[in-house]
Phi, psi and omega in degrees: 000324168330291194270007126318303184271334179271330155325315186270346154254005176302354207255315185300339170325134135252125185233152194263151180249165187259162198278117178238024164228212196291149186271150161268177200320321176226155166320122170255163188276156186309118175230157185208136216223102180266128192228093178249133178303157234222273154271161182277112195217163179327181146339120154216191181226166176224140209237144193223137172193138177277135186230104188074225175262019177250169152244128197246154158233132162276152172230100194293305172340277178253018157077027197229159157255128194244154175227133198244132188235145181275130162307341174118348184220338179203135165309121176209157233238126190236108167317152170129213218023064173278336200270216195263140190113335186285342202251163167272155174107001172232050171088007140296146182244017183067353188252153199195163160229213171167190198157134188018256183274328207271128199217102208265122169247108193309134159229089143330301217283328175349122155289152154281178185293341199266025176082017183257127196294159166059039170281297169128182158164165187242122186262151188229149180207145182237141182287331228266020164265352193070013145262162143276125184225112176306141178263295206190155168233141173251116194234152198294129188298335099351098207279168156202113143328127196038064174282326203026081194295132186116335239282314203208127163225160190232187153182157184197096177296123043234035186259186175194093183265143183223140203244155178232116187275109197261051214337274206275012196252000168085277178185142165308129151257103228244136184241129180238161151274155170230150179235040155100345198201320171221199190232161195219117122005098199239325197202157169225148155232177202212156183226103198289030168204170187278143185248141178268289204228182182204123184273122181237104173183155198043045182057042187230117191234142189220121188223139183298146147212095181279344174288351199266148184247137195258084213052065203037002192288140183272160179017064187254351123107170197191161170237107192267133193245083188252159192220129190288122173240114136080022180064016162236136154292101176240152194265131191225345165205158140204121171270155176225150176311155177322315189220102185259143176252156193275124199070013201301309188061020177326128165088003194326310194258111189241100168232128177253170161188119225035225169264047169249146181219140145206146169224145195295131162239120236296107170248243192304337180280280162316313185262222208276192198258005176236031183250129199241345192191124217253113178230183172219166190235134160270150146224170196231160184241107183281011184129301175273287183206199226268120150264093206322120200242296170209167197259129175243119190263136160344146181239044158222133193294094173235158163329293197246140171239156165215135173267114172296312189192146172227140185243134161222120174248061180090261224217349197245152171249147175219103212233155188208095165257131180271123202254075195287117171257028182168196187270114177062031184202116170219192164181163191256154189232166195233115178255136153272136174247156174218125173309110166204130183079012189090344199251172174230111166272129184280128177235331184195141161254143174238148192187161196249083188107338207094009207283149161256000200307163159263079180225148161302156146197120234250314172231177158238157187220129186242115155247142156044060110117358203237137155250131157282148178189151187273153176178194195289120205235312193042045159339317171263009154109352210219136187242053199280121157003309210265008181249104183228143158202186189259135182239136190243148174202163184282161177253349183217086159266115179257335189263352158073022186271016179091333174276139152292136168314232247320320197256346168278323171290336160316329225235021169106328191304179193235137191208083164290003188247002178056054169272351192083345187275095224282144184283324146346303175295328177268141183220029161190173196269313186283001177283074152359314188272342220040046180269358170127331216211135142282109170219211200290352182277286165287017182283282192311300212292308186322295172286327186260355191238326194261011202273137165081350167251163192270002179272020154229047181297071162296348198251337184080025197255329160122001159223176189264138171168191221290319203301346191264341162268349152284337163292312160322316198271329151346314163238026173323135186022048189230023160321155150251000000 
């Protein structure tokens, strides 16, 4: 019965995920920063990310970083990074990376000295005085009209890559090292097409190029790949779809960590035009280039699709799907994946409400157990683009106090049985998730992880095996 049923329920495993940087000082609690724009003006974003104990926000609209540091009890909001390229109106884009104290902010649109537009330049700021503080800017070595230099920056201390738009000669990569404060120039590499984005980690340098063509094919798109030797940056795979199709944009999103890759592959937005529904692909790094491990699909039936954004954390996936259910009516949804056994299992969507609102959501930012995301506030009742906010929410809360289960156990509460579970939680023996309920979750947690050991033991028999999941079903949605 085992090898009937796990197949057919593996998507449903729920797993809590583990704090893989410094814990913070007290758990925090859920917050949500409603940041509605001064007009109603076209599509923009806002980019989110935990750096330490802070929450950074970009705001692609006006162009500012705003920083929020938690106190051990509550989140507050810290003025700086004012000086110049940080303020709006001077070529800043909102868009940023950051790594422990260091926090790099793109002003792409930034003139040069010599008045040639859209040079660009990377403003650098440090947290660890507890204000944000300008250090230096960092300017393209190289003047390039509309170069925008900053468009996409990655970092993995100490390296740090910044892409440069070199126009028809396609784009610069240009690699510095840092000592924590500034940036030192080490290579520049170069692609003869243009890159969206850029990845960095374990000596993995990663760069989108969905513009690039491919077997003559125009814009049928790739994933480039470079690797750290001996302090030099060398070019080591570029992958392509199998069968590259023409406009294809294969790979538009590329994220590695360590030696995990997953990239997008192109549905109703991005790709050809009979192409419809969007999925992504893993792979692993044998050393040489990329080896293909499995393909991950929305785990809700729509027509149409788009992969919005990939988070890859370690052991956990975080996928931002744009999803069409109907005529002029979609919504984005946060699927989480958890690495078990070598495969990536779909465990939970996170989302707010239920919400159905129409909002970008343009990246997640994952810490302790909290995920960030840009989404939706629709404050007048109306769910129109420009009523927006940021939202930070546990991704695994049973008791429902705004905190992660994972970081309250950290940080002490008691889950004696080292289940990840808060003990709190549990109120009946098969709820496995402690969600309140028995179902289809804990049907899964039951078969793939306790099947055959004595911890999903119900029967009093001294193992786990089918009498104990017909015991289960016995108290299908029946918690008290």
């Amino acid at each position: 019965m085992c090898l009937i049923i796990r197949p057919l329920l593996i998507c449903g495993l729920l797993a809590t995920i583990t704090a893989r940087s410094h814990a913070f000082q007290s758990c925090p609690t859920a917050m949500d920063i409603e940041l509605t724009p001064p007009s109603e003006v076209g599509w923009y974003a806002r980019i989110v990310e935990f750096l330490g104990d802070w929450f950074i926000v970009g705001d692609t609209f006006d162009g500012t970083l705003r920083c929020y540091h938690w106190s051990g009890t509550e989140w507050v909001e810290v003025a700086g990074v004012v000086a110049d390229g940080m303020t709006p109106g001077d070529g800043h884009t909102g868009y940023f990376v950051g790594q422990d104290d260091l926090l790099l902010g793109s002003a792409a649109d930034r003139e040069g000295a010599g008045g040639l537009s859209q040079v660009g330049a990377v403003d650098i700021a440090l947290l660890s005085s507890g204000t944000p503080t300008l250090t230096s800017t960092v300017v393209p070595p190289t003047e390039i009209v509309s170069g925008r230099f900053g468009n996409s920056i990655a970092i993995d201390m100490p390296w740090v890559a910044i892409a440069q738009q070199n126009g028809s000669e396609g784009t610069f990569i240009h690699m510095y090292v840092t000592d924590g404060e500034s940036l030192t120039l080490q290579q520049t590499l170069g692609w003869t097409f243009p890159v969206q984005g850029l990845s960095l980690s374990n000596n993995l340098l990663v760069a989108s190029a969905p513009y690039a063509d491919i077997d003559g094919l125009w814009g049928a798109g790739a994933i480039v790949t470079w690797t750290l030797s001996g302090g030099t940056w060398s070019h080591a795979d570029t992958l392509t779809a199998d069968v590259p199709a023409e406009d294809d944009h294969w790979g538009f999103i590329g994220r590695v960590d360590h030696d995990q890759l997953l990239l997008s592959v192109p549905g109703f937005y991005h790709g050809a035009d009979d192409t419809e529904t969007a999925s992504v692909l893993r792979y692993t790094w044998n050393g040489t280039d990329w080896q293909y491990q499995q393909t991950l699909e929305s785990p809700r039936s729509v027509s149409q699709s788009e992969v919005f954004f990939i988070k890859v954390q370690g052991s956990d996936v975080f996928i931002v799907w744009w999803e069409v259910l109907g005529d002029a009516h979609y919504q984005f949804n946060i699927d989480y994946w958890t690495l078990e056994s070598g495969t990536l299992l779909w465990t939970d969507v996170i989302d707010v409400d239920g919400s159905t609102n129409r909002a970008t959501r343009h990246n997640v930012a994952v810490k302790d157990g909290m995920v960030a995301f840009d989404g939706s506030l629709a404050t007048d009742g109306e769910p129109r683009q420009q009523d927006r906010g940021v939202f930070t929410v546990p991704i695994v809360d049973c008791n429902d106090n705004g905190q992660a289960d994972s970081c309250e156990i950290l940080n002490g509460a008691p889950d004696d049985d080292a289940d990840g579970l808060l003990d709190a939680c549990v109120t009946c023996a098969a709820d496995w998730n402690s969600d309140g309920r028995v179902d289809v979750a804990d049907i899964v947690r039951l078969i793939v992880e306790l099947w055959g050991s004595p911890d999903g033991d119900l029967t009093s028999d001294g193992a786990t095996d089918v009498r104990d999941l017909i015991e289960m079903l016995r108290t299908w949605n029946d918690c008290p």
